[in-house]
C-alpha positions in Angstrom: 4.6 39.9 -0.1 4.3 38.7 3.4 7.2 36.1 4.1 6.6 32.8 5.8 9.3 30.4 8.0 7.9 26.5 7.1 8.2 25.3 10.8 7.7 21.4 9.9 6.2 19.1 7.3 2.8 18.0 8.3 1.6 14.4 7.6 0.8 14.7 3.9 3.9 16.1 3.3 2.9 19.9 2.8 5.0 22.7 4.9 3.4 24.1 7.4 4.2 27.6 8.6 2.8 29.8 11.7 -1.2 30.5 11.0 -0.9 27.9 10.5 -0.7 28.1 6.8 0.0 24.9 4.9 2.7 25.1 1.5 3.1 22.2 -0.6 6.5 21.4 -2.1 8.4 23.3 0.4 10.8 22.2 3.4 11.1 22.8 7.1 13.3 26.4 7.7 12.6 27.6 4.1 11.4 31.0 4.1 8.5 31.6 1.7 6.3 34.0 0.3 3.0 33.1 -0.7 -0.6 33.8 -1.4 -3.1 32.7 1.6 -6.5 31.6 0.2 -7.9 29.8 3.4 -4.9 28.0 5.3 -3.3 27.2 2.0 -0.4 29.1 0.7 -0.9 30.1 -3.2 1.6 31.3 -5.5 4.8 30.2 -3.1 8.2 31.2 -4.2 11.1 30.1 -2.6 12.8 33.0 -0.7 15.6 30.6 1.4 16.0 27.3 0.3 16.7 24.6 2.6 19.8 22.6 2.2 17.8 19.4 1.6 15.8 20.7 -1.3 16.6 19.0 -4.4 15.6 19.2 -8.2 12.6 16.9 -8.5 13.7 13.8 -10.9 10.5 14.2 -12.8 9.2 16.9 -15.4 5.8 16.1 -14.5 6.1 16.9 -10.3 4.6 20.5 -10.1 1.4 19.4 -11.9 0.9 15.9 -11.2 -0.5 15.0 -7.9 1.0 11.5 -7.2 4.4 12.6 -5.7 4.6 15.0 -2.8 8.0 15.0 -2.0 10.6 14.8 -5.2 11.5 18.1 -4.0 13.6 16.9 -0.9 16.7 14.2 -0.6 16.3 11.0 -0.1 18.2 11.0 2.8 15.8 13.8 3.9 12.7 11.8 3.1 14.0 8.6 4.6 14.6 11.0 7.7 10.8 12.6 7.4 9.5 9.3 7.4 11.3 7.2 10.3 10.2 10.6 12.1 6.2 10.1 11.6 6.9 6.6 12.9 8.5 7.7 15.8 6.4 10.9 16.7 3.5 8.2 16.3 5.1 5.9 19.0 5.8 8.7 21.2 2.9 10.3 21.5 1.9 7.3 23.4 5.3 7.1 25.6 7.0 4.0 23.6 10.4 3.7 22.6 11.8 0.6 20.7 14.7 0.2 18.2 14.4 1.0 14.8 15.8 -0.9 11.8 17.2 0.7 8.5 14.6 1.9 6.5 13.9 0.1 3.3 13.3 2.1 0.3 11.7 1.0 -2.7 14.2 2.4 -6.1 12.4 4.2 -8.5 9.8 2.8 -11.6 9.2 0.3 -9.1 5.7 0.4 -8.9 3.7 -2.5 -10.1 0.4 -1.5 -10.0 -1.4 2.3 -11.1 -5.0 3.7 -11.6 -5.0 6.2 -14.3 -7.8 8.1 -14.9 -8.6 8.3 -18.3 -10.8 10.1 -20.3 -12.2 10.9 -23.7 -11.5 14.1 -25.5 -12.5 16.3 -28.8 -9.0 14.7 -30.5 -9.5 11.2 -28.9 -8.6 10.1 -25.3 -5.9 10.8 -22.7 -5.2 8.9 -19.3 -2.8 9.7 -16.4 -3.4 11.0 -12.9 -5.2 13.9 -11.2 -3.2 17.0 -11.2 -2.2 18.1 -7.7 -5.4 19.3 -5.4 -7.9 19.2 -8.5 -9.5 16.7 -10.8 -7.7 17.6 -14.1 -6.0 14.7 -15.7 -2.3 15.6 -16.1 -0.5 13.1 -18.5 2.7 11.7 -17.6 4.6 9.5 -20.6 7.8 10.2 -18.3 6.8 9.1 -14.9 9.7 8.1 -12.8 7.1 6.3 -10.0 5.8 4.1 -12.3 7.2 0.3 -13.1 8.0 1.2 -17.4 5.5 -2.3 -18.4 2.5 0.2 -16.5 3.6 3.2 -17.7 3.5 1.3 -21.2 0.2 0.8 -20.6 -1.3 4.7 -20.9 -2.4 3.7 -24.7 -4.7 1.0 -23.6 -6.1 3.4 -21.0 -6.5 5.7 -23.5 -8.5 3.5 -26.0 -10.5 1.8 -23.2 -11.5 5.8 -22.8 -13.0 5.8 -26.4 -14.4 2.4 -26.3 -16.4 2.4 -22.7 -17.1 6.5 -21.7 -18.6 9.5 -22.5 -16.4 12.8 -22.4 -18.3 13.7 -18.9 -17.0 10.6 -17.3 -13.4 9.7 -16.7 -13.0 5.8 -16.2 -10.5 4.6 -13.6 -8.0 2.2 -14.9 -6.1 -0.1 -12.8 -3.2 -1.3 -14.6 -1.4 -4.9 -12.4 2.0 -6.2 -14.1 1.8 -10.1 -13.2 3.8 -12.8 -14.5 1.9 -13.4 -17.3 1.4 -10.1 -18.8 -0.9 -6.9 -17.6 -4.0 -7.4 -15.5 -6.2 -4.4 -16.1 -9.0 -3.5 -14.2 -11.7 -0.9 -15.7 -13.9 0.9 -13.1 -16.8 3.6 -13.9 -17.4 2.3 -17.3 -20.8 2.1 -19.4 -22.7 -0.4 -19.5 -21.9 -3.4 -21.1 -23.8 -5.0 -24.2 -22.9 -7.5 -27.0 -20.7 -5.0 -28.9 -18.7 -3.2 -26.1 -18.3 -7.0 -24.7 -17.1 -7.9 -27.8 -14.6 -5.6 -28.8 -12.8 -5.4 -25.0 -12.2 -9.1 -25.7 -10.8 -8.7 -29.1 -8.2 -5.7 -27.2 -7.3 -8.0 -24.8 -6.7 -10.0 -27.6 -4.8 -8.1 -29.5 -2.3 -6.5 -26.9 -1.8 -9.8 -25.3 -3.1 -8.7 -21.9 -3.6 -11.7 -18.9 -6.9 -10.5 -17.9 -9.1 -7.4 -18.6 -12.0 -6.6 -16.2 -14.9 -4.2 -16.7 -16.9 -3.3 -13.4 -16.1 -6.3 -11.9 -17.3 -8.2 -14.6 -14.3 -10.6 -16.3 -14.2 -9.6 -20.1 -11.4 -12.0 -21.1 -8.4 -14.2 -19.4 -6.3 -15.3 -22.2 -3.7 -16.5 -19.5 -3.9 -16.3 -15.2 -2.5 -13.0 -13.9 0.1 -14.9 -11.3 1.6 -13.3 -8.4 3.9 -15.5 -6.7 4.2 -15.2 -2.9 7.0 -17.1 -1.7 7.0 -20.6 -4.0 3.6 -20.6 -4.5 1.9 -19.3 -7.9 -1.5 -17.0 -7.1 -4.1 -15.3 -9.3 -5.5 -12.7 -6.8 -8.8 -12.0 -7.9 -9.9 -8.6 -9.7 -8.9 -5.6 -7.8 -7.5 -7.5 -4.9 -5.1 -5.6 -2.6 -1.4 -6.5 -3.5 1.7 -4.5 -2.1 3.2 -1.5 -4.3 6.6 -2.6 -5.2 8.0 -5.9 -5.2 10.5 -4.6 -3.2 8.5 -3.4 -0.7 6.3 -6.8 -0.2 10.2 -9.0 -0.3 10.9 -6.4 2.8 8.4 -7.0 4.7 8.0 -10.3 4.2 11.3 -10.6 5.4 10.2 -8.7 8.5 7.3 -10.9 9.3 9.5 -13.7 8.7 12.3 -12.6 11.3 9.5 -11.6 14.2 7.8 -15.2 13.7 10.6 -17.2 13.9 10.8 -20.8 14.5 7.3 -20.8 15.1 5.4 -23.9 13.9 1.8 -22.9 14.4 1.0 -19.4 12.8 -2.4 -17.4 12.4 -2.3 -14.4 9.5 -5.0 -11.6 10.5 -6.0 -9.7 7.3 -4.1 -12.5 5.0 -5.6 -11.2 1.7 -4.2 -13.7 -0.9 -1.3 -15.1 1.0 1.2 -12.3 0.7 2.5 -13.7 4.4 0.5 -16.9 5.1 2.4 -18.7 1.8 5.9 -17.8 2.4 6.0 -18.7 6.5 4.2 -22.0 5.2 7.1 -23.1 3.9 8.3 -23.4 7.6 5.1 -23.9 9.6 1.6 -24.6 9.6 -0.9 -21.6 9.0 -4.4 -20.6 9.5 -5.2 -17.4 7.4 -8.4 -15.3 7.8 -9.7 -12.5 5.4 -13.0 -11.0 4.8 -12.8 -11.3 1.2 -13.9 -15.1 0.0 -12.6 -14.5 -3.6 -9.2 -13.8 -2.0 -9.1 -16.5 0.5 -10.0 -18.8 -2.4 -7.0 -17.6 -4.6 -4.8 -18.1 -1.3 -6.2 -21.8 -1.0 -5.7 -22.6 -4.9 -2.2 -21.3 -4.9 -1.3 -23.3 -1.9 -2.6 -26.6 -3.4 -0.5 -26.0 -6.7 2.4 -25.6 -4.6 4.9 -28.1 -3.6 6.6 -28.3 -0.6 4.7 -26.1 1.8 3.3 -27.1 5.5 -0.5 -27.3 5.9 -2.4 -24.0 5.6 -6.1 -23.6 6.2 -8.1 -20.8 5.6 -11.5 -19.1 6.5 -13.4 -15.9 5.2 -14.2 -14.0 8.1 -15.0 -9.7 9.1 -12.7 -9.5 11.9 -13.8 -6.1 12.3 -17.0 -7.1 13.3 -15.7 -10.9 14.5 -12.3 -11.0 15.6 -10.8 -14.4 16.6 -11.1 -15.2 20.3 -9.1 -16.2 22.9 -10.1 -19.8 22.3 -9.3 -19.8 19.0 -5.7 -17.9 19.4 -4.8 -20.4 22.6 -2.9 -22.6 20.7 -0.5 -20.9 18.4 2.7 -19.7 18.9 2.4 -16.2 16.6 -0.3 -14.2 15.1 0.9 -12.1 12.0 -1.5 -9.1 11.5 -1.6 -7.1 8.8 -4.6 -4.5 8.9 -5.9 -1.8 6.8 -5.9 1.9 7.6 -8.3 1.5 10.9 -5.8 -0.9 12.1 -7.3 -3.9 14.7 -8.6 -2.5 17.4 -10.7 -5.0 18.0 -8.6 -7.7 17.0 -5.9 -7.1 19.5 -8.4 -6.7 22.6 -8.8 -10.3 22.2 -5.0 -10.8 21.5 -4.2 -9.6 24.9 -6.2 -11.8 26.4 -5.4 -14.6 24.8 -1.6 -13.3 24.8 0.3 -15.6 22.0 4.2 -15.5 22.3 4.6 -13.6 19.0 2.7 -10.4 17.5 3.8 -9.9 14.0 2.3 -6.4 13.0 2.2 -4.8 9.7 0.9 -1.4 9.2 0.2 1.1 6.5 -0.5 4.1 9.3 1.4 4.4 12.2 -1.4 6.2 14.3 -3.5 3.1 13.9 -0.5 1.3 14.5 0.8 3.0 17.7 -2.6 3.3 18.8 -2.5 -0.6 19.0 1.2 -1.2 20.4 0.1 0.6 23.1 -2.8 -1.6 24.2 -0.3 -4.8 23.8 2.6 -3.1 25.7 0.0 -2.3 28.5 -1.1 -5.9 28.7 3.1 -7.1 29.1 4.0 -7.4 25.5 7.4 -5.7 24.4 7.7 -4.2 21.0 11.4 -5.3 19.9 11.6 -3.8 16.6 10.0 -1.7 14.0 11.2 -2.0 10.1 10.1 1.3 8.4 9.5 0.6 5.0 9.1 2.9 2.2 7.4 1.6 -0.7 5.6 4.4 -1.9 8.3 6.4 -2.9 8.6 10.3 -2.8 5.0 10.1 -1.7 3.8 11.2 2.8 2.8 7.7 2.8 4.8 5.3 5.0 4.9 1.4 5.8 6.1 -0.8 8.8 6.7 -4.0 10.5 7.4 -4.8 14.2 7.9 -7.7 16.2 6.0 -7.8 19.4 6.9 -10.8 22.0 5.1 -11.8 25.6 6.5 -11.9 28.7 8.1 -15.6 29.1 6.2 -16.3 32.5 3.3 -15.7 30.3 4.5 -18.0 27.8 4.9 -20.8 30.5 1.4 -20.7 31.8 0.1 -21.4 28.6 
């Protein structure tokens, strides 16, 4: 068979050789043979092995599609992923200093959709197999926080309660304080006796809060996440970070770039993940585009004690970024986008131009993309804190301190 060199690893973590051909689960220098079926290599085995290859921790890594990189050291991965940051930055001339990365351990995840469906012996439930929509179980997942992987069985009946065999549901299983919050998408319909006996299993397996399409079945106690010293129940669904590790980074992050600051405005604030904590130092303003969330945000914060003032509005600021006016007066904006980043956001930002930029990104193209307009305009990017939070997987987090020039800073 034809041998292939694997040049680099592209951005979803699959090799890529000369074609160029793309090979999942191999390593930059390995020489390969495989099977071409489009651009993909079929069939790979592993001619030279590269001296970063490792055994993958997990049984379940060649089928399962949640992991893309057990196969490679962690100081290799740690390496691969500083590197995407970097090569994201560069492609737009910037250079800053770079933290240590922070790396989430493993079962550290809090939060999992299975897919789950029914079958001719009863149910099963895990996640997709790697490229295809089979449902590959996985009782020894080493991703997965053990109270979520503990959860597969309820998956599993809420397959034979609420779908067809056609129809996987998709099963979002939250650990919170009190207990799981699970969140049931795809479903069939609900009537009297599906309603019913969902609320007797939540019920009976002592879960916080079960959802079915959106629709609360039963809260036998509130589903808190606590974010800094206040106690929130994020609505159904609502965004939340991976790994408690990974949020306690970055929080820490955000928290260094602000600084003293007294005045603070949190872009994209979901339920307070930032706004809460910095409130225990300064006054906040957080804006979101979800009203459930913001609520949750504004609930926690009055059950708190301690904490500065924080006011809140529910606001697309895709469509309706805050404007100069509004960002005149405080002394850091935290931003915290998703994928897109806030392109439109930080055109108003620069002319506004507050003393501190707090940015938190889950893609650094979006994210250098967006440095680039606020170094342009006479901010300097300080830092960036890589964080790795989804563990083994191409997918990479960060945090970066931004700060305007001080004649700037005086005119205001």
């Amino acid at each position: 068979m034809t041998e292939y060199v694997i040049q680099r690893l592209g951005h979803l973590g699959d090799g890529i050789a000369a074609g160029p051909f793309f090979a999942p689960m191999t390593l930059p220098g390995e020489v390969v043979t495989g099977t071409p079926v489009g651009q993909t290599l079929t069939d790979i085995r592993i001619v030279k092995p590269s001296e970063n290859r490792v055994a993958a921790p997990c049984r379940h890594f060649k089928a399962c599609g949640g992991c893309q990189l057990q196969h490679a050291s962690d100081e290799y991965v740690a390496d691969f992923k500083m590197g995407v940051v970097k090569a994201s930055l560069d492609a737009h001339g910037i250079e800053t200093v770079f933290k240590p990365i922070q790396t989430s351990p493993p079962q550290s995840r809090r939060r999992a959709t299975f897919a789950a469906k029914r079958t001719k012996k009863g149910a099963m439930a895990g996640f997709h197999g790697r490229g295809s929509d089979v449902v590959i179980e996985i009782p020894d997942c080493k991703l997965l926080d053990p109270a979520v992987l503990a959860a597969i069985p309820i998956a599993e009946q809420l397959a034979i309660m609420g779908t067809s065999r056609k129809a996987p549901l998709a099963v979002t299983v939250t650990t919170s304080r009190a207990g799981l919050d699970i969140s049931v998408q795809n479903g069939k319909a609900l009537d009297g006796p599906l309603r019913q006996e969902l609320a007797h299993l939540c019920d009976s397996l002592g879960l916080a809060r079960l959802t079915w399409d959106g629709d609360v079945i039963a809260m036998r106690t509130p589903p808190i996440q606590r974010f800094g010293v206040a106690k929130v129940t994020p609505p159904p669904g609502a965004f939340l970070q991976a790994t408690p590790q990974g949020e306690a980074s970055l929080v820490t992050a955000v928290r260094e770039a602000v600084g003293s600051a007294r005045h603070v405005i949190d872009l994209f604030a979901g339920c307070g993940t930032f706004s809460l904590p910095l409130a225990e130092n300064a006054e906040v303003h957080a804006v979101e585009g979800d009203v459930l969330m913001t609520a949750a945000l504004d609930h926690g914060w009055r059950m708190a004690k301690g904490l500065k003032p924080v006011t809140f509005e529910a606001r697309d600021l895709f469509r309706r970024p805050l404007l100069p006016d509004e960002l005149a007066k405080t002394d850091a904006v935290v931003l915290d986008p998703p994928r897109a980043g806030a392109e439109a956001q930080v055109a108003e930002i620069v002319t506004a131009m507050p003393p501190v930029v707090a940015y938190v990104s889950c893609n650094p193209v979006t994210f250098a993309r967006d440095a680039a307009v606020l170094i342009a305009a006479g901010y300097a990017l300080n830092w960036v804190q890589v964080v790795d939070q989804f563990r083994w997987s191409s997918h990479v987090e960060l945090a970066a301190q931004f700060t305007a020039p001080e004649v700037k800073r005086k005119r205001k």
